[in-house]
Each structure stands twice: as structure tokens, then as C-alpha cells.
ZAPAVEX-63117 format. One record per residue (C-alpha): residue in one letter; x, y, z; residue number from 0. Coordinates in steps of 0.2 Angstrom, whole numbers, plus 5000, padded with zeros to 4 digits. Example, Ala and Ser with C-alpha at 12.3 -4.5 7.8 and 13.67 -1.06 7.14 Angstrom:
+-----+------+------+------+-----+
: res :    X :    Y :    Z :   n :
+-----+------+------+------+-----+
:   a : 5062 : 4978 : 5039 :   0 :
:   s : 5068 : 4995 : 5036 :   1 :
+-----+------+------+------+-----+
END
This chain:
+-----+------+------+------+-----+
: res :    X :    Y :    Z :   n :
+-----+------+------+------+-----+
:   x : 5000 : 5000 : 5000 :   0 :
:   x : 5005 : 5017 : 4994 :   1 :
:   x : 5009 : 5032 : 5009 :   2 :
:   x : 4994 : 5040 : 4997 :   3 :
:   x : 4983 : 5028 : 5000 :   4 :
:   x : 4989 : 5027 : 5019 :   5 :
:   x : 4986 : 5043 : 5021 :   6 :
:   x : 4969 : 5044 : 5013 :   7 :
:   x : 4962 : 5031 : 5026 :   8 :
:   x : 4969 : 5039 : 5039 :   9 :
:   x : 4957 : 5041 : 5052 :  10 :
:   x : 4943 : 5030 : 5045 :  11 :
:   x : 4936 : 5015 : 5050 :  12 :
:   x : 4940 : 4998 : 5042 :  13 :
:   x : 4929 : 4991 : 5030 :  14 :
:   x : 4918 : 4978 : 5039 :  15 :
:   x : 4916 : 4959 : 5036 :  16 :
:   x : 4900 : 4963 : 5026 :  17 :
:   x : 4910 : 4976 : 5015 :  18 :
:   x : 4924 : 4963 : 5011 :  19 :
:   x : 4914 : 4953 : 5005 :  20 :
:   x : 4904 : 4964 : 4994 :  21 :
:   x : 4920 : 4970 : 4988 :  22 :
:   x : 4928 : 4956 : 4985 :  23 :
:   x : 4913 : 4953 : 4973 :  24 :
:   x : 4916 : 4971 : 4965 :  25 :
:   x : 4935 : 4969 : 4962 :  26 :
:   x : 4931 : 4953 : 4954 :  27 :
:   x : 4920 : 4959 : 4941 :  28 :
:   x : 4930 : 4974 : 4936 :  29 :
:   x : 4946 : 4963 : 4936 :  30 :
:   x : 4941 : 4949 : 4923 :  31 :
:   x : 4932 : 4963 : 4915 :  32 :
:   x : 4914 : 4957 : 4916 :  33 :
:   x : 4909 : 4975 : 4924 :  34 :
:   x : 4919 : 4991 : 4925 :  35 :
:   x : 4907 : 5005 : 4924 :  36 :
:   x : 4897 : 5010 : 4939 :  37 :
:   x : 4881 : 5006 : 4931 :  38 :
:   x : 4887 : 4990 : 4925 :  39 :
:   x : 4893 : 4984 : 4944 :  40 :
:   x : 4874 : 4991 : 4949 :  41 :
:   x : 4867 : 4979 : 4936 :  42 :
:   x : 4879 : 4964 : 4941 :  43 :
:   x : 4879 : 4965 : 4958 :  44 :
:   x : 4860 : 4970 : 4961 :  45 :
:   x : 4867 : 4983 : 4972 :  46 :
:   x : 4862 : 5001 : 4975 :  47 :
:   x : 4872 : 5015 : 4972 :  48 :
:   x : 4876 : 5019 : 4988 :  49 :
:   x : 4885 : 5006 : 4991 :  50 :
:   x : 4893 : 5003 : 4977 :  51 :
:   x : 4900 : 5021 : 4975 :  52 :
:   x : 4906 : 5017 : 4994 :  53 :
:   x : 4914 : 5000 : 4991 :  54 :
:   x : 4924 : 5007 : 4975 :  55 :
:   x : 4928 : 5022 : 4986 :  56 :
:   x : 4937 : 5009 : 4998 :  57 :
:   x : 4944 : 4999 : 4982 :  58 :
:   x : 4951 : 5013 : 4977 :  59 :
:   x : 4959 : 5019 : 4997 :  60 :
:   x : 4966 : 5001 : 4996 :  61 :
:   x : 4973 : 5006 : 4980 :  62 :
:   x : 4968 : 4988 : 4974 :  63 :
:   x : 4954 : 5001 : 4960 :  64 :
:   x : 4959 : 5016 : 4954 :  65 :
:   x : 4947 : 5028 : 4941 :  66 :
:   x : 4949 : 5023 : 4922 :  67 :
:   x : 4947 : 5032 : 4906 :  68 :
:   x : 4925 : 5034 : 4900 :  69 :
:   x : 4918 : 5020 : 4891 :  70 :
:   x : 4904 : 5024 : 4878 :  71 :
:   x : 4887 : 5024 : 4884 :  72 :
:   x : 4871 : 5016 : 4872 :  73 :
:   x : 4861 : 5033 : 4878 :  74 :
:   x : 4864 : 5045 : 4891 :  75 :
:   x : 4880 : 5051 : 4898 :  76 :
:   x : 4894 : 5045 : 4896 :  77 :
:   x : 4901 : 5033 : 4912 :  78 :
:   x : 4919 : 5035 : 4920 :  79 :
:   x : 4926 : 5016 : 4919 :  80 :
:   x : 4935 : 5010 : 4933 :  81 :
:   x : 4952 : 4997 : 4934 :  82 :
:   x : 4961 : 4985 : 4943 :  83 :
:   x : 4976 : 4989 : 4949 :  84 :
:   x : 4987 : 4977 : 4942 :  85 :
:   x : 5003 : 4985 : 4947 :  86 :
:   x : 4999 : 4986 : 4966 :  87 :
:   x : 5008 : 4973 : 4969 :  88 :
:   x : 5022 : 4960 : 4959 :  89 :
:   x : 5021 : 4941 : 4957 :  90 :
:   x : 5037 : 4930 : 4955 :  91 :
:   x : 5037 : 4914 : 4946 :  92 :
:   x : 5052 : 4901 : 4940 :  93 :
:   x : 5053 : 4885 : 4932 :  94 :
:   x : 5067 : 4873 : 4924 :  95 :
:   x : 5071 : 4865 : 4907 :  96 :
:   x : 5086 : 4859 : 4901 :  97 :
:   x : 5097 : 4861 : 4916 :  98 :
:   x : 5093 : 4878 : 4916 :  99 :
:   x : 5080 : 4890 : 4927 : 100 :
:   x : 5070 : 4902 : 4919 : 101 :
:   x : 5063 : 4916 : 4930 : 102 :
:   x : 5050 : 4931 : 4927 : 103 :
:   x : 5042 : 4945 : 4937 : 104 :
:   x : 5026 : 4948 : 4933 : 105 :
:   x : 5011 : 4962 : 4936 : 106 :
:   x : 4994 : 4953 : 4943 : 107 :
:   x : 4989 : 4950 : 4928 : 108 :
:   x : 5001 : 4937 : 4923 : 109 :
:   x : 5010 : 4950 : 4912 : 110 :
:   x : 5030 : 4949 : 4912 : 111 :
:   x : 5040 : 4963 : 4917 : 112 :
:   x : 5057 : 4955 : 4915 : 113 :
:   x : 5063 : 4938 : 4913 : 114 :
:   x : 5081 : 4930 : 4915 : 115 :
:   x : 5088 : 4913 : 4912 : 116 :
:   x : 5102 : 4904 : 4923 : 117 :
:   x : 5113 : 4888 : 4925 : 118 :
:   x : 5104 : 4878 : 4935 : 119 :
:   x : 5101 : 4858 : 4938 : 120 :
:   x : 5086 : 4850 : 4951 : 121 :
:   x : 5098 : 4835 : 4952 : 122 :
:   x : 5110 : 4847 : 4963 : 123 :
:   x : 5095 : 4847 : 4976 : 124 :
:   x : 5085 : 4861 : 4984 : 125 :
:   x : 5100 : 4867 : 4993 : 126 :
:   x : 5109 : 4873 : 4981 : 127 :
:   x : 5097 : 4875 : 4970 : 128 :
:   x : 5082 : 4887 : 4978 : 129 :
:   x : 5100 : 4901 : 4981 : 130 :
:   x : 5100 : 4902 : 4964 : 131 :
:   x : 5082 : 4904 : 4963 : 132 :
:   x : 5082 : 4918 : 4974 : 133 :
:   x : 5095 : 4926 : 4967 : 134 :
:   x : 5087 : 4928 : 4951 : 135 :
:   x : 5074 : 4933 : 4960 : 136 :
:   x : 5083 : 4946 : 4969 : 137 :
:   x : 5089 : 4953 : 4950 : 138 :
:   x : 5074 : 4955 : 4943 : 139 :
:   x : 5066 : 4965 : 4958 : 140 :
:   x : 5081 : 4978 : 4957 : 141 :
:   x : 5079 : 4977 : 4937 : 142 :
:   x : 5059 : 4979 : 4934 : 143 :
:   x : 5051 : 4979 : 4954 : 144 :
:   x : 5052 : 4999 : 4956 : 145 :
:   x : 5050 : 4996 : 4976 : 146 :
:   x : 5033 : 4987 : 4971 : 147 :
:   x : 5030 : 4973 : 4984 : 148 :
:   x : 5029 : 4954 : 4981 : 149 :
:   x : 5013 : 4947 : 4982 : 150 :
:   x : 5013 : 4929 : 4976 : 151 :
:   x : 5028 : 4917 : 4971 : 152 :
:   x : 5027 : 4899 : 4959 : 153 :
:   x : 5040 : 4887 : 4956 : 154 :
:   x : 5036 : 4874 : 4945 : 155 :
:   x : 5046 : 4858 : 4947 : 156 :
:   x : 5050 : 4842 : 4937 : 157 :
:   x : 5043 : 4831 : 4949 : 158 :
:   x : 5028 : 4824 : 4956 : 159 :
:   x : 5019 : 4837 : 4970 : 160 :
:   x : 5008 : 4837 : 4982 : 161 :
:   x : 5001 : 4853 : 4980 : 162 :
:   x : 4991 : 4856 : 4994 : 163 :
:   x : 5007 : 4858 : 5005 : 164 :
:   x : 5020 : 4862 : 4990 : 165 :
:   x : 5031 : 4848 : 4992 : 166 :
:   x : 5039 : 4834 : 4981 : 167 :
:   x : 5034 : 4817 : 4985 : 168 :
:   x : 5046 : 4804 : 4980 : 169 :
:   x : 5054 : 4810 : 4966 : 170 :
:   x : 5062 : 4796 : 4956 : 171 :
:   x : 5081 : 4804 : 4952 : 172 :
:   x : 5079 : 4821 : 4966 : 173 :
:   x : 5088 : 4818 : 4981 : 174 :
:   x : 5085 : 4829 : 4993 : 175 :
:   x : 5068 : 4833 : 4987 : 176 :
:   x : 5057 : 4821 : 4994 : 177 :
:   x : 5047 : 4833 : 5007 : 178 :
:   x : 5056 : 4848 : 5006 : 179 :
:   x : 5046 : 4862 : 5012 : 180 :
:   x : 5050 : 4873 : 4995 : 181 :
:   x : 5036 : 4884 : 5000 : 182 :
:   x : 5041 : 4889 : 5018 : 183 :
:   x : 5057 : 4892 : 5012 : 184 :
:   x : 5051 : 4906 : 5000 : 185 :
:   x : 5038 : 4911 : 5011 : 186 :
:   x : 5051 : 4915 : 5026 : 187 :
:   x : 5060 : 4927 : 5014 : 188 :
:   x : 5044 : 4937 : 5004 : 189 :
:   x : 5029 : 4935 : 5017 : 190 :
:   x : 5017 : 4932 : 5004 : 191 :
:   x : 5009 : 4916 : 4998 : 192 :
:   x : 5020 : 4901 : 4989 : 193 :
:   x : 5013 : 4891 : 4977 : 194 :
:   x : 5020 : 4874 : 4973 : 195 :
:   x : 5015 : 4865 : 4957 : 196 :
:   x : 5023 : 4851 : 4944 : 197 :
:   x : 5031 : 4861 : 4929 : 198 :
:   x : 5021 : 4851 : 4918 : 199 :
:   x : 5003 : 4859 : 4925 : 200 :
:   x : 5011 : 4875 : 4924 : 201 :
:   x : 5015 : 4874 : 4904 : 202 :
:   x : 4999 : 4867 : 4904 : 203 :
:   x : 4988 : 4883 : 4909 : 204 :
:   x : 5001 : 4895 : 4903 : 205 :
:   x : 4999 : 4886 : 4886 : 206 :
:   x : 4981 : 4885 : 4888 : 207 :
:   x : 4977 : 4905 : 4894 : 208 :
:   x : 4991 : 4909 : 4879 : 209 :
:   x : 4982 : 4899 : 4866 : 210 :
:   x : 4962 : 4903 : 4868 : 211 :
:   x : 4961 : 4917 : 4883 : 212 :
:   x : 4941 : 4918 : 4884 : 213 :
:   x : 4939 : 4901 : 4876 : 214 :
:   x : 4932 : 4885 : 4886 : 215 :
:   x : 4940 : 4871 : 4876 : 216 :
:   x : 4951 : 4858 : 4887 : 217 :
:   x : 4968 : 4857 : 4883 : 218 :
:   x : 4980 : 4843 : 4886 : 219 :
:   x : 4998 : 4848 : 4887 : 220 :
:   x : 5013 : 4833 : 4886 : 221 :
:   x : 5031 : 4837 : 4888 : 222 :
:   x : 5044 : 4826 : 4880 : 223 :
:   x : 5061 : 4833 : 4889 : 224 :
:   x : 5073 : 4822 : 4900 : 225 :
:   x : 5057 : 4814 : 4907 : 226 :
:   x : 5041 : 4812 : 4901 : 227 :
:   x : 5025 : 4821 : 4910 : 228 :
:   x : 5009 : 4832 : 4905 : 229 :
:   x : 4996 : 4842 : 4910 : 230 :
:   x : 4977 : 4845 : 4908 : 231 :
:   x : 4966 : 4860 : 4908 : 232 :
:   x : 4949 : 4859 : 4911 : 233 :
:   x : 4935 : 4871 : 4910 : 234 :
:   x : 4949 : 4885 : 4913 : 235 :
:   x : 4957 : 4874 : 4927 : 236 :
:   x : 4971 : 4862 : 4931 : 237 :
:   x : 4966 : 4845 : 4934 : 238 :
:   x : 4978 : 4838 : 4951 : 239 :
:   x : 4969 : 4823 : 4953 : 240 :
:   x : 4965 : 4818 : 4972 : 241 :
:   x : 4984 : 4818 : 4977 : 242 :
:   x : 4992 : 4829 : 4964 : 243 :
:   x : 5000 : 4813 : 4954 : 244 :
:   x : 4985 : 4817 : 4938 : 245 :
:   x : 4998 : 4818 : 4923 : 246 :
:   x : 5013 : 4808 : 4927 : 247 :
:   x : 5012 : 4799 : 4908 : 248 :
:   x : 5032 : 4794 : 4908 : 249 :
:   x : 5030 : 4779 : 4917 : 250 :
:   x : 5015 : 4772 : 4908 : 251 :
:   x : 5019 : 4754 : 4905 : 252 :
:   x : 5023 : 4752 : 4885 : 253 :
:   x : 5031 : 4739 : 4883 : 254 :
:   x : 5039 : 4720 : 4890 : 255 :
:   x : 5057 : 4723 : 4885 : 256 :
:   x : 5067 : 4718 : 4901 : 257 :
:   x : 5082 : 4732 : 4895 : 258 :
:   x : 5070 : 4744 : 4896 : 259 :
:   x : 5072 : 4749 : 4916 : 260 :
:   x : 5066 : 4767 : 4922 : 261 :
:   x : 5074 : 4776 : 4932 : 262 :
:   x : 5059 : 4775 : 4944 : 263 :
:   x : 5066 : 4757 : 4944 : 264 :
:   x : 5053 : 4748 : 4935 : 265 :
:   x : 5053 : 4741 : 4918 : 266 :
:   x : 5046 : 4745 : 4902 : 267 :
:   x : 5038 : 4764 : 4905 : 268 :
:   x : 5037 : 4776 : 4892 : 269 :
:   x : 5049 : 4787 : 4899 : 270 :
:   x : 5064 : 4774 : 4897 : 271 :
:   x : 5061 : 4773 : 4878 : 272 :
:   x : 5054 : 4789 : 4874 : 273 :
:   x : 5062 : 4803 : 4885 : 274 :
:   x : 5077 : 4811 : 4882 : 275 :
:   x : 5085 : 4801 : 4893 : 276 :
:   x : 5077 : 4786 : 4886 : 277 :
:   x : 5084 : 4790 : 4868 : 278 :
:   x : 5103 : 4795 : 4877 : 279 :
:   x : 5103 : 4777 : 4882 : 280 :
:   x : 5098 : 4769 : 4868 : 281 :
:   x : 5107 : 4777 : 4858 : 282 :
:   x : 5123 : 4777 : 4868 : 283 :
:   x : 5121 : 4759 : 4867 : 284 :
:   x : 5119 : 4758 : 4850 : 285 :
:   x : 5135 : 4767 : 4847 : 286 :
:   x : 5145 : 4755 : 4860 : 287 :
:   x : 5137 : 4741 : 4848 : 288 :
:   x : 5146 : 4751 : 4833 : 289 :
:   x : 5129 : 4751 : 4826 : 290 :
:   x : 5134 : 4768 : 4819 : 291 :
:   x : 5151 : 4777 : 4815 : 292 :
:   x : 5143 : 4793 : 4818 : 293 :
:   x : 5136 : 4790 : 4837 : 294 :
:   x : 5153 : 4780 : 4838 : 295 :
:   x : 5165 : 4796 : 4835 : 296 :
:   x : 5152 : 4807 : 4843 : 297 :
:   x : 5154 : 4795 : 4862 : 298 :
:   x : 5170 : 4793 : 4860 : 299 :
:   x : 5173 : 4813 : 4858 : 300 :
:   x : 5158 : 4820 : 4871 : 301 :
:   x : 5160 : 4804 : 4884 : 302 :
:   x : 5139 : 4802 : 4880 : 303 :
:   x : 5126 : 4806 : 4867 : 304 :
:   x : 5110 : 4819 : 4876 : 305 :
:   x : 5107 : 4838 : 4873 : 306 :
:   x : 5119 : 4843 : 4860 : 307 :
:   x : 5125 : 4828 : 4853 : 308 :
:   x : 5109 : 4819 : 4850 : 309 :
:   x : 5103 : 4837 : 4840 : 310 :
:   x : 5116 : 4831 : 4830 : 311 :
:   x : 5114 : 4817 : 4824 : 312 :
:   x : 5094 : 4823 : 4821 : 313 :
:   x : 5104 : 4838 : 4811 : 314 :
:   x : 5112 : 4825 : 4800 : 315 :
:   x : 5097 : 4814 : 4798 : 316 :
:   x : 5108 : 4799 : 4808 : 317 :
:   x : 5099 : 4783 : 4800 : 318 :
:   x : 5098 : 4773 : 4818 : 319 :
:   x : 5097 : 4790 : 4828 : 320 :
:   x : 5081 : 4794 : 4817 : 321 :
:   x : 5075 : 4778 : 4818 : 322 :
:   x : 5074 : 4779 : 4838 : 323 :
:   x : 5065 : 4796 : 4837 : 324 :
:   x : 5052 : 4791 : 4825 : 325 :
:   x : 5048 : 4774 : 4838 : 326 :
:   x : 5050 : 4784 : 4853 : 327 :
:   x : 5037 : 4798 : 4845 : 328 :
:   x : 5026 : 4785 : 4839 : 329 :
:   x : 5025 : 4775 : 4856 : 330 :
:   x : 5019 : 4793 : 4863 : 331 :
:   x : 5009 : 4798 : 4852 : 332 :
:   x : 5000 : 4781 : 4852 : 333 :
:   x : 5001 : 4782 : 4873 : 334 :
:   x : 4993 : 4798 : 4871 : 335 :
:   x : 4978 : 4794 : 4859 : 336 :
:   x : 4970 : 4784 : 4874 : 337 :
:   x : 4970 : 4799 : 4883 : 338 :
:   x : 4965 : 4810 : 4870 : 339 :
:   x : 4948 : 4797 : 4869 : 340 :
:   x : 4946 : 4797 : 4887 : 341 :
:   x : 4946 : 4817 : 4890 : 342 :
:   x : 4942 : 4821 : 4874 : 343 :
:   x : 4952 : 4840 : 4874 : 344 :
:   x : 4949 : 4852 : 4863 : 345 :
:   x : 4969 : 4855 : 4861 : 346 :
:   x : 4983 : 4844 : 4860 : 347 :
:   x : 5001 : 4852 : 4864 : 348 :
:   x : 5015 : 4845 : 4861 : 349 :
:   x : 5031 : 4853 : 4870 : 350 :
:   x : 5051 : 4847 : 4877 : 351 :
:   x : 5067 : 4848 : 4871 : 352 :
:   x : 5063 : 4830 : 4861 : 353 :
:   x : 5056 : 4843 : 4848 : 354 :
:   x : 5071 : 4855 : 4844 : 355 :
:   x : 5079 : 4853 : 4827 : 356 :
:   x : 5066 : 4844 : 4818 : 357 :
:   x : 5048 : 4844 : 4812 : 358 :
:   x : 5051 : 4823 : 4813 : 359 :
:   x : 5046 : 4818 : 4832 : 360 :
:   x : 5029 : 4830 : 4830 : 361 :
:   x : 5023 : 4825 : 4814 : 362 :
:   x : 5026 : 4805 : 4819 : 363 :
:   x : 5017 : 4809 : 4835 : 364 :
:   x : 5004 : 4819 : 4826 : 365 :
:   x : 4999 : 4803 : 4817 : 366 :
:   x : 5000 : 4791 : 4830 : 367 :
:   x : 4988 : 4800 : 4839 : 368 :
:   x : 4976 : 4801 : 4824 : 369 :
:   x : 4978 : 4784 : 4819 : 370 :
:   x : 4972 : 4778 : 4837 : 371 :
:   x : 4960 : 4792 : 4841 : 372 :
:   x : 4940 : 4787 : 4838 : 373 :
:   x : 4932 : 4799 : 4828 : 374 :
:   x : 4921 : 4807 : 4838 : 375 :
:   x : 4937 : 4814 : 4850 : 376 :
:   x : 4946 : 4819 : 4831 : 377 :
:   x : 4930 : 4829 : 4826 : 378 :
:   x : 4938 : 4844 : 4831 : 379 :
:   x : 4955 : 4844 : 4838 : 380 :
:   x : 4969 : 4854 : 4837 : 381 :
:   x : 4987 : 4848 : 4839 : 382 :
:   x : 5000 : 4859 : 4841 : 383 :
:   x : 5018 : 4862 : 4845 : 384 :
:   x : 5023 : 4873 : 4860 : 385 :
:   x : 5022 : 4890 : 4855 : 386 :
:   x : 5033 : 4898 : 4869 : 387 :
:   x : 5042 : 4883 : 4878 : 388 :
:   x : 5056 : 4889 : 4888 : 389 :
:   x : 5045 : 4903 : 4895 : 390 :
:   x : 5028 : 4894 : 4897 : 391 :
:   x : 5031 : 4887 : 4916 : 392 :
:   x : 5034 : 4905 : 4921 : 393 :
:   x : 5017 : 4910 : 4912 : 394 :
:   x : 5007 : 4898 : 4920 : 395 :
:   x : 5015 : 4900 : 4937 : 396 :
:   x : 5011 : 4919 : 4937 : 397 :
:   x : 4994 : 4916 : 4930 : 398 :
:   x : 4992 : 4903 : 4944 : 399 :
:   x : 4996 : 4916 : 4957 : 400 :
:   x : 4986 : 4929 : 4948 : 401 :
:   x : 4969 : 4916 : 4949 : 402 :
:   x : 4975 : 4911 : 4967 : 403 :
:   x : 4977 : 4926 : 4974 : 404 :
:   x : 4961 : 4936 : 4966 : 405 :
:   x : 4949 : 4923 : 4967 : 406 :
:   x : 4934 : 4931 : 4978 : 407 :
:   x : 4938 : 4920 : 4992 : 408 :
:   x : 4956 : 4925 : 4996 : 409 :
:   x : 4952 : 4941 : 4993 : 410 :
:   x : 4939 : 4941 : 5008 : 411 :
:   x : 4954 : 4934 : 5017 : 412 :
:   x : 4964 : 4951 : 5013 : 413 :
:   x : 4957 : 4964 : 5005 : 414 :
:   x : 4953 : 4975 : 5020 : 415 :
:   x : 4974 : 4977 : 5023 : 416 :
:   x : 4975 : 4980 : 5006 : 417 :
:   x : 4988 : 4968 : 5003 : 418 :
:   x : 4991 : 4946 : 5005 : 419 :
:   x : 5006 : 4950 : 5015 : 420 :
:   x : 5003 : 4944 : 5033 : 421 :
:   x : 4989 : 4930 : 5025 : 422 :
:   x : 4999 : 4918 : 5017 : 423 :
:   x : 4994 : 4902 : 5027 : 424 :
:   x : 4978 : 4905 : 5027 : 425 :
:   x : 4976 : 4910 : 5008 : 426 :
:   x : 4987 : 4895 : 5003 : 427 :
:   x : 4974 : 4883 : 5013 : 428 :
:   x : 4963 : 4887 : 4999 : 429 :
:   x : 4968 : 4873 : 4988 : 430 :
+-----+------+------+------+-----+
END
């Protein structure tokens, strides 16, 4: 809160519960720009106007409203709009891909003001991993903040996560994860709520808010990158499952090969012969077998073929390193049909690594899922590559704050201060 608005409510009394909630309500509306005139908030809300001149008067002292520009009337005068106040206060969200953390700042409506990129692993565990998260953190606010205070922070993470206390559960390969209170530790440096999710439903919703903003149409979001995992959107929101597991496709059962051992320990998922990883040891193996003289020079040179190495050999069209890629995207693709006819999304997003360099894995998957779909699921989907993959997790972690923070019923929880800091606990247990 500004020392404006401080100074405005000097002396007055605080709203009460009933004015909260009413609002809350009000804030709503003219934030997801159903209503933003005073005559429209009288028609939505049934109110009188009294009391909604009064609660905008108290909006606008939190300095969650402000007066907006004048929207076109049908007849009559012209009416004075009015806005949310994105820029009251500042979300931070982070996510991982390719050994690397990508951060953003953002406004409260999800919109970024800065973004960076560092060197970072999850394998390295959360002590040395969340510094770095914080430092980047730290950056952006001096680059892009302007003073403004944090209100919400997300980190997505490669891992299954109970989200309703935001920490990993057994990860398969991330020691030092397993229970790790990720969000007290951000909490105890911001104040504000921490939300906790698995990257892949963070791509998910910032794929789905990017790709149809006002539309209804479920989207199903899979990630081919070292692992294998996916997300699903469903009338606007993420689907957890009971536990939070909902999405964890890699280790899908696909086939009886007794080679093909997981790193979760069992045999035959599709994360050990369609991940990044999968393909790494495949064809890592292949080259030992001298199966090809280019994977041969290229393990003998690099000690390993993943990240660059594999891209290229798909560069150069490698005969058993394209061979590999085509079977690993047709054992998703056909993985993924069977979800495709169970949830029956309107979109179908394919994103990860797996991708970069050539058009070969999507378009193979592309037809897998086709060829196993039934028709009635086909009629009208789309399928699609990521459109904005590094930075989709950072998207949909600060559109997942945004939703958390401004749903009616936190803001009942904190609207009267003005700001979340103070209510974290209790808005988190909102889940």
C-alpha cells in the first residue's frame, strides 16, 4: 500500500466483514472485465448506488481500484470506467528445462516485466538449487520491481507434488527433494503466499490461457524433455487429481522389453524409451554396439550422446538415431491417443526439448495420435507444438498466482489490509 493511499484512510474505519465481501465481489468483476462502469457493477451485483459508490471508494483507498478512462454509453452520459490495479503489487514465478532455470516478474495479471535465464540443475537438490532461485529473484526486483511489493511466488518443478502443502513426493532421480518444504522456504523470505505446482501443469495453463484466453476448450499439454509428463486444463482449470499425481504419463507401461528399466526402477515405461533420457541410452548403446560410426566418433569425443550431441545426429538425419526418434514419438503419440479418447480436449500440445531441430518427432506423433483416436474425439481437435516453451512454466505459474490470489475468496481473506502480505497460510489453505 502506497503512503497515498495510507494517508487517505487515515482516520477511517475499516471496512467491515460485510463490506469485504461485497468487495471482494466488486473487484472481481471489474478485474476479469465482466463489469467496469458504475452502472454495470449496479446491474451485476444488484446493488444500489450507495454502496457501490462506497465500496469502490474503499477499492480505490486500498489502492487495489483506481478511476479509468470513459467507456461509451448506448444513451445517456457517458460513464467513467474503473480498473484494477494490476501493478499494486508484483508476482514472482520460476521453472526449469534443460538444466537451466528460467525466471519472470510479473504484474497481477500474469503479464511479464522481466525475465532471465540461469545455469541451474534440480539433480543438485534444493540446497543449492532454491539460492539460485532467489537470486534471480533478487535481480529482477532491482531490474523491473520499482519498490513494488511481492505478492505471490510459483515454482514449478519436474517432479511429482503434492500441491496442497507444496512439496515433492518421492521424486524418482531428486535427492533431497522428497518433502522439502520449497514453499516455507520462499515464504520466510517474501511474506506472501508460495505456490508449489509440477512444471508440467504450469506449461499446461500458461499454454492454455496463451492459446484461447476467453475460450472453454480443454487442453492437454505433454512434455517430452529428459522425462516424460503432461498436464490437463479443464473448463479453465488444472486438473491435480486427488493427490496431485494426475499427469505423470512417463511411466506408463509400454512395453515387456526387460532392457527397458526406468529410472523410477521399474521396467518398460514410456519414459525409458521415449524421453530424452530414454533416447541417450539407447542410443549410447547403439554406438558401444558400433551400430553407427557417427554415434561411435560422437561418444568417443563428448563421453555420452544427450542435449547437443543427439541434436546432432537429428541435424544430419543419423539413420539409427532417426530411427529411435520416430519409435519413441510413435509410442507417445499412440500412449497419448488413449487419453486424447478418454478426456476428449479440445487442444493437443506437444512441447520438450525432444522437439528442437526437427519437424520429425511431432509430425510422427501427430499421426500416432490420429491413427488411434476414435472419431468422435478427432471431430475437432487441434494439435500443436509449444508455442513459447522455455517461457511457458513462468506464464502459467504467474497466471496461477494471479487466479489464486484474486479469486473472491482470498480476497475476503485480505482485502481489507490491502495487501496478502501477513495472510499467506491461510490463503494457501485454499487449495
Amino acid at each position: 500500500m502506497t503512503s497515498t493511499n495510507l494517508d487517505r484512510r487515515e482516520g477511517a474505519a475499516p471496512p467491515s466483514g460485510r463490506d469485504i465481501l461485497l468487495l471482494a465481489q466488486i473487484v472481481d468483476l471489474i478485474r476479469t472485465g465482466v463489469a467496469n462502469t458504475r452502472p454495470d457493477l449496479e446491474q451485476a451485483t444488484s446493488l444500489g448506488r450507495t454502496v457501490v459508490n462506497e465500496r469502490l471508494r474503499e477499492g480505490m483507498d486500498l489502492g487495489i481500484l483506481e478511476e479509468g478512462g470513459t467507456a461509451q454509453a448506448e444513451r445517456g452520459r457517458p460513464s467513467r470506467t474503473v480498473r484494477f490495479r494490476a501493478e499494486a503489487g508484483l508476482i514472482l514465478s520460476a521453472g526449469f528445462a534443460d538444466n537451466a532455470l528460467h525466471a519472470a516478474l510479473s504484474d497481477l495479471d500474469g503479464t511479464a516485466l522481466a525475465r532471465s535465464v540461469a545455469d541451474a540443475d534440480v539433480l543438485d537438490g534444493p540446497d543449492v538449487v532454491l539460492p539460485v532461485v532467489q537470486r534471480e529473484f533478487q535481480a529482477l526486483l532491482k531490474r523491473a520491481g520499482r519498490g513494488r511489493p511481492v505478492w505471490g511466488v510459483a515454482l514449478g518443478l519436474p517432479g511429482p507434488v503434492d500441491f496442497a502443502s507444496g512439496r515433492m513426493v518421492a521424486p524418482p532421480i531428486m535427492h533431497g527433494w522428497d518433502g522439502y518444504d520449497v514453499r516455507g522456504w520462499f515464504r520466510n523470505r517474501y511474506e506472501a503466499p508460495v505456490w508449489v505446482d509440477n512444471d508440467d501443469n504450469l506449461r499446461a495453463f500458461g499454454e492454455w490461457a496463451i492459446d484461447q484466453p476467453d475460450d472453454v476448450r480443454d487442453l492437454l499439454y505433454v512434455e517430452i524433455g529428459e522425462g516424460i509428463g503432461s498436464g490437463f486444463v479443464t473448463d479453465g482449470r488444472l486438473h491435480r487429481g486427488d493427490t496431485g499425481a494426475a499427469g505423470d504419463i512417463g511411466h506408463f507401461r509400454v512395453t515387456d522389453d526387460p532392457t527397458a528399466v526406468c529410472r523410477c526402477g521399474r521396467i518398460g515405461c514410456l519414459a525409458a524409451v521415449a524421453s530424452g533420457w530414454g533416447l541417450s541410452r539407447i542410443l549410447t548403446r547403439a554406438a558401444e554396439r558400433g551400430e553407427s560410426a557417427m554415434l561411435a566418433e560422437l561418444l568417443a569425443t563428448e563421453g555420452r550422446i544427450a542435449g547437443h550431441e543427439l541434436a546432432k545426429a537429428i541435424a544430419a538425419s543419423e539413420p539409427v538415431t532417426m530411427a529411435a526418434v520416430r519409435r519413441a514419438a510413435r509410442l507417445t503419440g499412440l500412449t497419448v491417443a488413449g487419453l486424447v479418447n478418454f478426456a476428449n480436449p479440445g487442444t493437443l500440445v506437444l512441447g520438450g526439448s525432444a522437439l528442437r531441430g526437427t519437424d520429425v518427432f511431432f509430425d510422427t506423433f501427430k499421426a500416432a495420435v490420429l491413427e488411434q483416436t476414435i472419431e468422435l474425439a478427432a471431430r475437432r481437435l487441434v494439435i500443436r507444438p509449444s508455442t513459447a516453451d522455455f517461457e511457458i512454466a513462468t506464464l502459467g505459474g504467474a497466471l496461477l498466482v494471479a487466479r489464486r490470489l484474486l479469486h473472491p475468496q482470498s480476497l475476503q481473506l485480505w482485502l481489507g489490509a490491502g495487501t496478502p502480505i501477513g495472510s499467506a497460510v491461510r490463503i494457501q489453505e485454499l487449495v
